[in-house]
Biopython code that builds the backbone (N, CA, C, O; Angstrom):
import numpy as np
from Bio.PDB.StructureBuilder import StructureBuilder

atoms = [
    (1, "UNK", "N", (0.840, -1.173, 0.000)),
    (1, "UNK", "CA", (0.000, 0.000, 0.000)),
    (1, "UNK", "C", (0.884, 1.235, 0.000)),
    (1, "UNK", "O", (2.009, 1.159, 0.493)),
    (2, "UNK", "N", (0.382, 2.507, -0.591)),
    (2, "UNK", "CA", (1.423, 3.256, -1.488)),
    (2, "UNK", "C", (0.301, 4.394, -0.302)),
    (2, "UNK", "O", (-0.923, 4.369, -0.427)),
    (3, "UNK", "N", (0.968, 5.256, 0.719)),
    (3, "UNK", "CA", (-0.109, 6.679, 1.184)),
    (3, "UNK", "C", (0.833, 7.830, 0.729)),
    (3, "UNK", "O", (1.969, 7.517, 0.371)),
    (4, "UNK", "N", (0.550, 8.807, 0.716)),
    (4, "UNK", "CA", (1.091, 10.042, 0.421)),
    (4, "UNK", "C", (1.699, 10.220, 2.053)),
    (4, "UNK", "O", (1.399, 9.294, 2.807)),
    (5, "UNK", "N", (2.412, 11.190, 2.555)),
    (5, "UNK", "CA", (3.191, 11.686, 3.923)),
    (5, "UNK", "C", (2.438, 12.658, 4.463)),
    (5, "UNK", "O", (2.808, 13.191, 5.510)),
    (6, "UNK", "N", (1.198, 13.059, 3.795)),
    (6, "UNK", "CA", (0.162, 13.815, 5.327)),
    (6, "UNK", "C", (-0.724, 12.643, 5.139)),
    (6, "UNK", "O", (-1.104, 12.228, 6.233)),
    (7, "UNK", "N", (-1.098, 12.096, 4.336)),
    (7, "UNK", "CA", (-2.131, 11.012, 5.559)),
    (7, "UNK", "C", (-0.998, 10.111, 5.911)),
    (7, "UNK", "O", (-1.477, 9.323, 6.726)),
    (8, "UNK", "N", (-0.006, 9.880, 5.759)),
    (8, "UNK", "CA", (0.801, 8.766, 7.313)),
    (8, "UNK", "C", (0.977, 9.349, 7.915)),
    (8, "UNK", "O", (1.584, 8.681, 8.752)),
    (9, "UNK", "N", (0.876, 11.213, 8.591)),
    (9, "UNK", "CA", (1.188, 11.514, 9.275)),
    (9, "UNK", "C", (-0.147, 12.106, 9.960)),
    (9, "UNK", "O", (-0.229, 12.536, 11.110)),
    (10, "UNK", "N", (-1.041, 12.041, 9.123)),
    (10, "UNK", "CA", (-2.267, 12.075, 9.505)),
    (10, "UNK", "C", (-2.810, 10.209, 10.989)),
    (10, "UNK", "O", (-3.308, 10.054, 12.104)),
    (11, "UNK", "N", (-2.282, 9.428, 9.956)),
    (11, "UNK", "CA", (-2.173, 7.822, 10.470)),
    (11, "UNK", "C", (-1.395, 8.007, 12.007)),
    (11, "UNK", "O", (-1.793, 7.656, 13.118)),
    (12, "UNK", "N", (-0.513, 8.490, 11.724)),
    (12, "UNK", "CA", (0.572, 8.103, 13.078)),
    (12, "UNK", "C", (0.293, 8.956, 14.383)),
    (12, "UNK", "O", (0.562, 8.637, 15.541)),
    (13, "UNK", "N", (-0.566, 10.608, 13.732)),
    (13, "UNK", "CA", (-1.314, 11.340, 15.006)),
    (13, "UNK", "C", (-2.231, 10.744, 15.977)),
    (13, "UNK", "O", (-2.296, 10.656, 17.204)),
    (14, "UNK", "N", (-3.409, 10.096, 14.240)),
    (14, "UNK", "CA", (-4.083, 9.075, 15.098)),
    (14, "UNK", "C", (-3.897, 7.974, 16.475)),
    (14, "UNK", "O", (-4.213, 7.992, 17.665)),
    (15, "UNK", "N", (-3.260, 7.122, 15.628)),
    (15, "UNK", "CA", (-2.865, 6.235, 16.251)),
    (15, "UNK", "C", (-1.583, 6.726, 17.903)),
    (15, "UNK", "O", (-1.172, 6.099, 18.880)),
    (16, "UNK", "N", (-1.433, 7.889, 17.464)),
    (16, "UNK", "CA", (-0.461, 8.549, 18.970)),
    (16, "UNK", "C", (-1.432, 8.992, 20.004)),
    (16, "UNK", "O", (-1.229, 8.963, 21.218)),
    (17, "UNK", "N", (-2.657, 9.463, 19.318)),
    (17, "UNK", "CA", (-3.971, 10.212, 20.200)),
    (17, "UNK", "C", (-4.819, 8.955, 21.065)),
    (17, "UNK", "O", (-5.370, 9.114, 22.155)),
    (18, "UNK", "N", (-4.776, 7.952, 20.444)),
    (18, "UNK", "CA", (-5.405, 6.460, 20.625)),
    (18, "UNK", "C", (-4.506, 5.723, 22.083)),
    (18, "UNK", "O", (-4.859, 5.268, 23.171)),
    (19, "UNK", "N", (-3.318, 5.902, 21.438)),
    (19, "UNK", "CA", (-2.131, 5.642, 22.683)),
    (19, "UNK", "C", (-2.485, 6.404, 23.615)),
    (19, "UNK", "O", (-3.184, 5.888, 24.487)),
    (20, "UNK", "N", (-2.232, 7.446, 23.709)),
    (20, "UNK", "CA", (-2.657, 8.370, 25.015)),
    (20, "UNK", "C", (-4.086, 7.990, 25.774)),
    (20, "UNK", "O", (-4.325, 7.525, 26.888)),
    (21, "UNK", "N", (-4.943, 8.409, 24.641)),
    (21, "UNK", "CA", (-6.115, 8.103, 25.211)),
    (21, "UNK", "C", (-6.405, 6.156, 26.193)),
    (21, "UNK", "O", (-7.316, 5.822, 26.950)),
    (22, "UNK", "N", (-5.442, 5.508, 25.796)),
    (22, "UNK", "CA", (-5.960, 4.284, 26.346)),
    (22, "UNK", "C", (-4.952, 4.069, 27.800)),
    (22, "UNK", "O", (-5.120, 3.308, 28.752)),
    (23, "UNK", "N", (-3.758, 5.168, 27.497)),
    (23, "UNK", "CA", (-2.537, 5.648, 28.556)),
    (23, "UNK", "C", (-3.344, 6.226, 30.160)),
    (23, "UNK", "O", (-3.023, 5.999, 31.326)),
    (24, "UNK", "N", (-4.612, 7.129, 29.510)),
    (24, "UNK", "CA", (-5.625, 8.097, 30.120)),
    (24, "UNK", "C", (-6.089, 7.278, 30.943)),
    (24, "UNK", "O", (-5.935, 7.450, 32.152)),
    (25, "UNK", "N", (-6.602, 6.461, 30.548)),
    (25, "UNK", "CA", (-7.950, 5.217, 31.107)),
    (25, "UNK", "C", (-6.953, 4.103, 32.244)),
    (25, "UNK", "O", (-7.022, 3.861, 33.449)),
    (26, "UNK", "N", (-6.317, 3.771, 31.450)),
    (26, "UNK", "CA", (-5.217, 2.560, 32.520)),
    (26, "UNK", "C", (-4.329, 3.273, 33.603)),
    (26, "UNK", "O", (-3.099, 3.226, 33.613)),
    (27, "UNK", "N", (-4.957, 3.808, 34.331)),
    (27, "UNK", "CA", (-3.932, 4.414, 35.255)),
    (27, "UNK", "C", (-3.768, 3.631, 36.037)),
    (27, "UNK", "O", (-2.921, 3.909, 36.886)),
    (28, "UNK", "N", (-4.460, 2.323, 36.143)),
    (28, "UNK", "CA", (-3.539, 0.796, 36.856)),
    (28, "UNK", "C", (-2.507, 0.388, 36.690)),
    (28, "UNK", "O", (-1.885, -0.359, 37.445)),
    (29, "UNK", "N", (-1.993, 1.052, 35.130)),
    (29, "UNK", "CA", (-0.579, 0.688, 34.723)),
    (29, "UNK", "C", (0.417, 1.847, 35.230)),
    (29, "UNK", "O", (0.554, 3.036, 34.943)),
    (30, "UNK", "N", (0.968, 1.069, 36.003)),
    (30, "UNK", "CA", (2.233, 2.201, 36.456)),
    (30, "UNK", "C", (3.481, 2.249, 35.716)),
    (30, "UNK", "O", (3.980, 1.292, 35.124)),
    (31, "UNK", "N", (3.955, 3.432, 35.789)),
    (31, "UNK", "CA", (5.197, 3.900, 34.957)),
    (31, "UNK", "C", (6.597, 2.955, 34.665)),
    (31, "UNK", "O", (7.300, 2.834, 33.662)),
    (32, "UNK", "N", (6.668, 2.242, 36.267)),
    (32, "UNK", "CA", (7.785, 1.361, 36.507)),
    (32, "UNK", "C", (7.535, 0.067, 35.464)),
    (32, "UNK", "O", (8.351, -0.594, 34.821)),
    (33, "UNK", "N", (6.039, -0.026, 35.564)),
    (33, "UNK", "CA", (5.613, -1.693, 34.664)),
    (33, "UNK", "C", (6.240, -1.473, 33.630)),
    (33, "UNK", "O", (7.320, -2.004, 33.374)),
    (34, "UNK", "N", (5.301, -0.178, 32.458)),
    (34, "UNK", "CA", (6.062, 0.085, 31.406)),
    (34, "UNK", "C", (7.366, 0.263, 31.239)),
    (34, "UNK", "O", (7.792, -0.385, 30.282)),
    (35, "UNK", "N", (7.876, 0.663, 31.596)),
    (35, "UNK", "CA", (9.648, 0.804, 31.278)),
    (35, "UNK", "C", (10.274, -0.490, 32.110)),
    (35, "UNK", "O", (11.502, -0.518, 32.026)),
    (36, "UNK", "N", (9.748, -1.477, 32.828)),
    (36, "UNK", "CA", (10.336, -2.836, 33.072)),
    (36, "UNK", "C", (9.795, -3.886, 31.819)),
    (36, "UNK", "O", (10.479, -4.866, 31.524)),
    (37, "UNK", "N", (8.449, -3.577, 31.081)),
    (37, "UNK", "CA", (8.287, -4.366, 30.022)),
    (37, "UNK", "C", (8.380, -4.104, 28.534)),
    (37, "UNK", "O", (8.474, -5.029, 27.726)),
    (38, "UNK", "N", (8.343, -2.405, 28.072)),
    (38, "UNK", "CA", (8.535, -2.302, 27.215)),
    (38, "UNK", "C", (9.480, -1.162, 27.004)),
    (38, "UNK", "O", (9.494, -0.608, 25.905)),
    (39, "UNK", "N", (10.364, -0.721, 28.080)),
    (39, "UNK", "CA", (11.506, 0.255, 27.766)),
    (39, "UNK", "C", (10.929, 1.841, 27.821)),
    (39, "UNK", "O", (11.790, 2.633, 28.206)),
    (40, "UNK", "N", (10.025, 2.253, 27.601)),
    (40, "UNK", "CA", (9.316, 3.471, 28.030)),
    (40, "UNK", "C", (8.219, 3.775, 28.842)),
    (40, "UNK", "O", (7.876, 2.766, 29.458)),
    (41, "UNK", "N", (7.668, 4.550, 29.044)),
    (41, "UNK", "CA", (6.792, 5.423, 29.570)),
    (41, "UNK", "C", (5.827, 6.820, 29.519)),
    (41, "UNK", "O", (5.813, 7.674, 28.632)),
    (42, "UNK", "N", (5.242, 6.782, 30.432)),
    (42, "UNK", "CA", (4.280, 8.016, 29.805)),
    (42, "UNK", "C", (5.393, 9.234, 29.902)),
    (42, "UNK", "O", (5.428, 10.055, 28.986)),
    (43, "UNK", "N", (6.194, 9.332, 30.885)),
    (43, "UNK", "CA", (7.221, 10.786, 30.826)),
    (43, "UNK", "C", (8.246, 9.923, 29.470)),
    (43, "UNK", "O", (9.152, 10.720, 29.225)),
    (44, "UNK", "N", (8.325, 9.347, 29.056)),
    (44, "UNK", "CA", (9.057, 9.331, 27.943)),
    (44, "UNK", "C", (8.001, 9.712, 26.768)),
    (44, "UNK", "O", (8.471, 10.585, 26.038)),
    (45, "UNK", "N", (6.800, 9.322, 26.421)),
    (45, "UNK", "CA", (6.155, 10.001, 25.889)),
    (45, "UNK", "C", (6.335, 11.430, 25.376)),
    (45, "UNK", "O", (6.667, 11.871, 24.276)),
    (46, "UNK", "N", (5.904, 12.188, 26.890)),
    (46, "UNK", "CA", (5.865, 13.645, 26.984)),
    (46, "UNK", "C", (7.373, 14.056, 26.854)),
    (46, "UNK", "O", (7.407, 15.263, 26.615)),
    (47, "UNK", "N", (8.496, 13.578, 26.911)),
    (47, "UNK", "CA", (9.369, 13.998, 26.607)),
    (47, "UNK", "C", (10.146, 14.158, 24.847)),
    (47, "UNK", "O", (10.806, 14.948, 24.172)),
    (48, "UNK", "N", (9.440, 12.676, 24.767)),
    (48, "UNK", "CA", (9.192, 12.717, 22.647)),
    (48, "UNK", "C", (8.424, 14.116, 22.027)),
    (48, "UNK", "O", (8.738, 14.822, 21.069)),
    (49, "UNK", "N", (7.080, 14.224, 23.158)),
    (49, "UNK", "CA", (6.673, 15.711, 22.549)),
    (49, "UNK", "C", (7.224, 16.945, 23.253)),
    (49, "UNK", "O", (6.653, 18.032, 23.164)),
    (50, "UNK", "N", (8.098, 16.805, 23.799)),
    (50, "UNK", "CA", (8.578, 17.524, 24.663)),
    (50, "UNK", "C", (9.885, 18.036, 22.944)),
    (50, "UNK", "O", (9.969, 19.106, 22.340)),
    (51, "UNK", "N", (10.360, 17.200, 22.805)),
    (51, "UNK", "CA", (11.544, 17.206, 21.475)),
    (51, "UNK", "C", (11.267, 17.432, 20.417)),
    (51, "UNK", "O", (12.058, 17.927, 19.613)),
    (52, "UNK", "N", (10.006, 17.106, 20.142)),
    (52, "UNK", "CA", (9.284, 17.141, 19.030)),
    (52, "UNK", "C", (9.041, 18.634, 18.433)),
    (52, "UNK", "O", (9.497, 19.086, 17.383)),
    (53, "UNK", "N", (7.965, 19.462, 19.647)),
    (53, "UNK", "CA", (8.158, 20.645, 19.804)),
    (53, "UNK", "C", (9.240, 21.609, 19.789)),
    (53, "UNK", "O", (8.919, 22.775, 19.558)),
    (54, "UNK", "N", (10.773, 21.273, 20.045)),
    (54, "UNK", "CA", (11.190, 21.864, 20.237)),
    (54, "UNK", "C", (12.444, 21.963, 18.897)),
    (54, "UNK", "O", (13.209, 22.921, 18.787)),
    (55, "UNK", "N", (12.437, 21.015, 18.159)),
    (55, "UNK", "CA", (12.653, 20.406, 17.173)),
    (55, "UNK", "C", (11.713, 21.782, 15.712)),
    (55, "UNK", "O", (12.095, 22.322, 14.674)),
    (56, "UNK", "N", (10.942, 21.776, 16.196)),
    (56, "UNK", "CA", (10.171, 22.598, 15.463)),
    (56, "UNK", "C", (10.282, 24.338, 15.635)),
    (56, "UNK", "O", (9.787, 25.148, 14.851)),
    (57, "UNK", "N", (10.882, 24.586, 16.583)),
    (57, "UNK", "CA", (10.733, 25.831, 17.051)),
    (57, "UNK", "C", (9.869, 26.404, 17.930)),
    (57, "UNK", "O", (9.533, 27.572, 18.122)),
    (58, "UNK", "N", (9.545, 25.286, 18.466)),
    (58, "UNK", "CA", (8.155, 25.748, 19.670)),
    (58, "UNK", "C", (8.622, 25.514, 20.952)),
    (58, "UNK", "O", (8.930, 24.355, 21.230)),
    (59, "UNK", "N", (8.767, 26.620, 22.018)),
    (59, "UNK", "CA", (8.169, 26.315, 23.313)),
    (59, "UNK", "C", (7.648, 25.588, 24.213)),
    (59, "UNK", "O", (6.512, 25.903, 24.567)),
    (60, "UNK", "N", (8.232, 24.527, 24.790)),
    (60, "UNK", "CA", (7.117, 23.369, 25.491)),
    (60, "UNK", "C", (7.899, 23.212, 26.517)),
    (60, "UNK", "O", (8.992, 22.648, 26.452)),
    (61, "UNK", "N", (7.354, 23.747, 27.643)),
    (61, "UNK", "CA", (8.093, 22.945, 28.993)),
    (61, "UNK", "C", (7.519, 21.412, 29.294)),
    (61, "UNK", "O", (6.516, 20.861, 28.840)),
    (62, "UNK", "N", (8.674, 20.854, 30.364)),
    (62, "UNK", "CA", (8.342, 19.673, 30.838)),
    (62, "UNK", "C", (6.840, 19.228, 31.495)),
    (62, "UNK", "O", (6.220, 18.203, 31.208)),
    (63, "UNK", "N", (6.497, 20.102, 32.293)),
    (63, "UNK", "CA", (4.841, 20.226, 32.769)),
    (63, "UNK", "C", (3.963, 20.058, 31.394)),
    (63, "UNK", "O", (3.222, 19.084, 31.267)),
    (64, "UNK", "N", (4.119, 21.355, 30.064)),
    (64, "UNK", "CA", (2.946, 21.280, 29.598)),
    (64, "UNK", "C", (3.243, 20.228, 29.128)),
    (64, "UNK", "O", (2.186, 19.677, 28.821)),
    (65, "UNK", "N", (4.475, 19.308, 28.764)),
    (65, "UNK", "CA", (4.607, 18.348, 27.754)),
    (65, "UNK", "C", (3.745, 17.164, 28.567)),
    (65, "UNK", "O", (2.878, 16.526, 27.969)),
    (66, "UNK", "N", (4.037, 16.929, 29.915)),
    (66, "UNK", "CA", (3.293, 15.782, 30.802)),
    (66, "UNK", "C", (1.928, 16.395, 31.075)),
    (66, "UNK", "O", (1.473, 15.832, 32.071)),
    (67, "UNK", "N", (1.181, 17.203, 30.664)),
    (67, "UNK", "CA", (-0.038, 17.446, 30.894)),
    (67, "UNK", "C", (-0.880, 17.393, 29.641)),
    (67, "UNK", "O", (-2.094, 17.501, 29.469)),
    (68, "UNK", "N", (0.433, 17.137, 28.574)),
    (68, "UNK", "CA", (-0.915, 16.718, 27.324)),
    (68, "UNK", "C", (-1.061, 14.891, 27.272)),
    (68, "UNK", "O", (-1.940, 14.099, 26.931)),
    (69, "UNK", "N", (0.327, 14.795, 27.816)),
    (69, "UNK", "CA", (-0.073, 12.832, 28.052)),
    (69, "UNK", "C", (-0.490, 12.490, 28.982)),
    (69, "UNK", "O", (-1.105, 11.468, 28.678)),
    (70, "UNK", "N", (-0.602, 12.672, 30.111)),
    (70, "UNK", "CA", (-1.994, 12.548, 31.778)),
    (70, "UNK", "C", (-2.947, 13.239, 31.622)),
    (70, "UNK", "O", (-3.937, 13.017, 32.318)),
    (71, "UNK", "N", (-2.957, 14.165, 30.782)),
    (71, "UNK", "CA", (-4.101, 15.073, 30.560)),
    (71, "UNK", "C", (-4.931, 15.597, 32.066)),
    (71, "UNK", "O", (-6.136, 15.751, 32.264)),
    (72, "UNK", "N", (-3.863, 15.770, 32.909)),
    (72, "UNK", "CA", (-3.520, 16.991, 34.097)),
    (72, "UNK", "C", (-2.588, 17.110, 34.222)),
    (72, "UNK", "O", (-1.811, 16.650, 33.385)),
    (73, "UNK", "N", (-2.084, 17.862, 35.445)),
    (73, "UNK", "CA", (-0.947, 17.937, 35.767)),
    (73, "UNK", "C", (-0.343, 16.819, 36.513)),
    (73, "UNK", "O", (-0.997, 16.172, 37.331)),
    (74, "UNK", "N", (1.018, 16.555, 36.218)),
    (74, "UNK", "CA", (2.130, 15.287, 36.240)),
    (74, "UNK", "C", (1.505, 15.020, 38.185)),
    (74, "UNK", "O", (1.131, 13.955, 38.675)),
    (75, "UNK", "N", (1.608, 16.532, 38.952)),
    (75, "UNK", "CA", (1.805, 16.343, 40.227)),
    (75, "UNK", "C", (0.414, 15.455, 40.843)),
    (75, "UNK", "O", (0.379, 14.808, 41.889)),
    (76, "UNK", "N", (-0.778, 15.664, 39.766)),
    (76, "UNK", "CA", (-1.711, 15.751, 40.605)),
    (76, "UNK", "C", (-2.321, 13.946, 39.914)),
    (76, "UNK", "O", (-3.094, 13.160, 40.461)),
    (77, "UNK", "N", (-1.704, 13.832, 38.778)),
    (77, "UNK", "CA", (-1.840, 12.609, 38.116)),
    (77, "UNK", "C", (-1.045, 11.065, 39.446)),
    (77, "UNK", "O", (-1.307, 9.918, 39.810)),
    (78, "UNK", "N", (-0.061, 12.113, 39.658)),
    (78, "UNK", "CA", (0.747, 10.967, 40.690)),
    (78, "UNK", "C", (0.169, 11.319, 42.386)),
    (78, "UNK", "O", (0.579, 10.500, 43.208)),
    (79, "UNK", "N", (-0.359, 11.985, 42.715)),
    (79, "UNK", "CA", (-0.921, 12.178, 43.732)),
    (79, "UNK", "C", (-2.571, 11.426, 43.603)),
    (79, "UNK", "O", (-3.170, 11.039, 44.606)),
    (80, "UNK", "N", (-2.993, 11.344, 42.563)),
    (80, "UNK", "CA", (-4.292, 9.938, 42.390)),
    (80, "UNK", "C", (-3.824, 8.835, 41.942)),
    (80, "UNK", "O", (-4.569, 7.855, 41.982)),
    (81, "UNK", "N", (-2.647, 8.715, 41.469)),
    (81, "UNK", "CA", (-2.820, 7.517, 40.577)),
    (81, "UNK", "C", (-1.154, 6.844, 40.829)),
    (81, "UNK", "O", (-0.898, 5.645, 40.939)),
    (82, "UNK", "N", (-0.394, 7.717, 40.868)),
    (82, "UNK", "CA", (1.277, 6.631, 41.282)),
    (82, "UNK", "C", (1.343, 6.041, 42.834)),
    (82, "UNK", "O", (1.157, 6.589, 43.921)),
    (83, "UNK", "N", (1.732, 4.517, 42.413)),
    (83, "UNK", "CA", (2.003, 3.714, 44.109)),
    (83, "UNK", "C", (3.305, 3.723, 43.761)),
    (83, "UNK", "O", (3.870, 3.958, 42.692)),
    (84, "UNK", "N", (3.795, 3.349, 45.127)),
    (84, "UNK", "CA", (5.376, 3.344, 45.272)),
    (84, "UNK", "C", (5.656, 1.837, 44.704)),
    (84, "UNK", "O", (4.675, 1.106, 44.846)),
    (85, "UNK", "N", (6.371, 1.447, 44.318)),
    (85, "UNK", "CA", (7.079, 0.626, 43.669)),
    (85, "UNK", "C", (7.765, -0.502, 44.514)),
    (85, "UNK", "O", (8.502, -0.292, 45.477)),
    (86, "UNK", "N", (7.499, -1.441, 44.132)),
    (86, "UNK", "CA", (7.567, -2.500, 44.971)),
    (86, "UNK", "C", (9.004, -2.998, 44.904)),
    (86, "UNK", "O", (9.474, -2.779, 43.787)),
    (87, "UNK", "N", (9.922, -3.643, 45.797)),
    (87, "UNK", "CA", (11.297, -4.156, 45.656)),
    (87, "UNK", "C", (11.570, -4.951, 44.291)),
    (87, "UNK", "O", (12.661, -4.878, 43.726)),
    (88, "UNK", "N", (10.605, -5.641, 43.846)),
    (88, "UNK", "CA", (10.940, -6.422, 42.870)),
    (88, "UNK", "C", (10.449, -5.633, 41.698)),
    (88, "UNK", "O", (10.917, -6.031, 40.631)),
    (89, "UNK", "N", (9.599, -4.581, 41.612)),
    (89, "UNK", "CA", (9.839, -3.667, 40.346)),
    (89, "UNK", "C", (11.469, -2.783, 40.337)),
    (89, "UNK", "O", (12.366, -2.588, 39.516)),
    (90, "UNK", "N", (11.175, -2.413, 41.813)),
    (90, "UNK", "CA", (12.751, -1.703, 41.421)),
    (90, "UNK", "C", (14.120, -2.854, 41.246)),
    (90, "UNK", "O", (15.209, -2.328, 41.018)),
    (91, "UNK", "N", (14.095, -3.682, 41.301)),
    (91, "UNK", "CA", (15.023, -4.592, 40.754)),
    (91, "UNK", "C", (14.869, -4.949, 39.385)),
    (91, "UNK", "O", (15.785, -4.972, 38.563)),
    (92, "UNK", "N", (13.547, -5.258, 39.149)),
    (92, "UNK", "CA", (13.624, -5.411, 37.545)),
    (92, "UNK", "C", (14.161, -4.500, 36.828)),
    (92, "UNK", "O", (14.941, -4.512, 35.876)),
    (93, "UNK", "N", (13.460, -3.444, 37.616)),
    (93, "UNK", "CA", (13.983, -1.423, 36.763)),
    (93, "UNK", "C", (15.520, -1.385, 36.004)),
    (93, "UNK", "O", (15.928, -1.163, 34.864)),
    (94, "UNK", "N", (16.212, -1.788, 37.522)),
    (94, "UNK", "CA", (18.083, -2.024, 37.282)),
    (94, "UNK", "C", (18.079, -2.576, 36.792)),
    (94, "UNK", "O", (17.720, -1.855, 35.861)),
    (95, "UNK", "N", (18.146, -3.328, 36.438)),
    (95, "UNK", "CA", (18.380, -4.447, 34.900)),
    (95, "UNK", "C", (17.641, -3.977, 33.519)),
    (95, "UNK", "O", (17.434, -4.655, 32.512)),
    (96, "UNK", "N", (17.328, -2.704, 33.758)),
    (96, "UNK", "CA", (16.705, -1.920, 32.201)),
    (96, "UNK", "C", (17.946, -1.498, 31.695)),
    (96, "UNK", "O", (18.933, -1.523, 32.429)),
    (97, "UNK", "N", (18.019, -1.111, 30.526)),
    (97, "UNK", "CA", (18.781, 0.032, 30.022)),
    (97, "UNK", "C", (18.321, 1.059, 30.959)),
    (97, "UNK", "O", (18.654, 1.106, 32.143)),
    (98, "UNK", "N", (17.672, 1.738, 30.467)),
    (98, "UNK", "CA", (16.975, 2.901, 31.816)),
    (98, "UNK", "C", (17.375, 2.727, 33.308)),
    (98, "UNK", "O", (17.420, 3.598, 34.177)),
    (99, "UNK", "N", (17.581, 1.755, 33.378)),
    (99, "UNK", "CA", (18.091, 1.859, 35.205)),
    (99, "UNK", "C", (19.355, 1.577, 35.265)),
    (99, "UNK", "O", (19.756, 1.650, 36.427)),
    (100, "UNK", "N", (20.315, 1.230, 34.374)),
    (100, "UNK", "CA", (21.368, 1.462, 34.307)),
    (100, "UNK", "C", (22.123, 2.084, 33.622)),
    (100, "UNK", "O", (23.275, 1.937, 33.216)),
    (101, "UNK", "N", (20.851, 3.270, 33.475)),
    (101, "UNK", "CA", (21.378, 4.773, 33.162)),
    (101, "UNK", "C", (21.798, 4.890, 31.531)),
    (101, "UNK", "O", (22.384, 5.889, 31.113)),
    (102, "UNK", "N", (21.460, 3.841, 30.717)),
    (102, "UNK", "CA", (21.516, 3.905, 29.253)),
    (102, "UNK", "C", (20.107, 4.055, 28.644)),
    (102, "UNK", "O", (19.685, 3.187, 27.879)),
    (103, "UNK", "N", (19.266, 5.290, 29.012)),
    (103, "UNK", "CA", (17.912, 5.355, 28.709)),
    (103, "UNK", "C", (18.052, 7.183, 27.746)),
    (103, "UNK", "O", (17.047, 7.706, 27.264)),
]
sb = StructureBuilder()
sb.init_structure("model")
sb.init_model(0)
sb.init_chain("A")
sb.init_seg("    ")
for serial, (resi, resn, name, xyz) in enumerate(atoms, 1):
    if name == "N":
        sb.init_residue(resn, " ", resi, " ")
    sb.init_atom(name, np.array(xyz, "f"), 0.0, 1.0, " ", f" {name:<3s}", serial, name[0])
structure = sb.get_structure()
């Protein structure tokens, strides 16, 4: 299949808005899970649009960048929704790239 480069980029917004939105809903999934099973996270997210933006010539602090992927603010997202992390997540963590500081 042959698309032109605004609808794949039309495709890939989608499908980034879809991510978030299902990111929104699972706030059972904690940050540590993701980056112990698939290498990122929602602040890696917001930090992609964090680059993205800035890449472009735009303005984006770290807050607004984590308040378009929690869709509040980072503080108040982890004040409802982050638990502390259990010994055996933070052991898995260290054995990431990311926890041994190659993230």
């Amino acid at each position: 299949m042959s698309i032109d480069t605004k609808t794949q980029t039309e495709l890939e917004a989608a499908a980034f808005r879809r991510l978030v939105s299902h990111l929104r809903n699972r706030t059972d999934v904690q940050n540590i899970d993701m980056m112990n099973l698939a290498g990122f996270c929602r602040n890696c997210l917001s930090n992609w649009m964090k680059d993205a933006a800035e890449e472009r010539g735009l303005a984006m602090s770290k807050d607004e960048a984590r308040a378009q992927v929690y869709g509040m603010p980072f503080e108040e997202w982890k004040a409802k929704y982050q638990t502390e992390a259990t010994p055996e997540q933070k052991a898995a963590f260290a054995n990431t790239p990311a926890g041994k500081g190659q993230h």
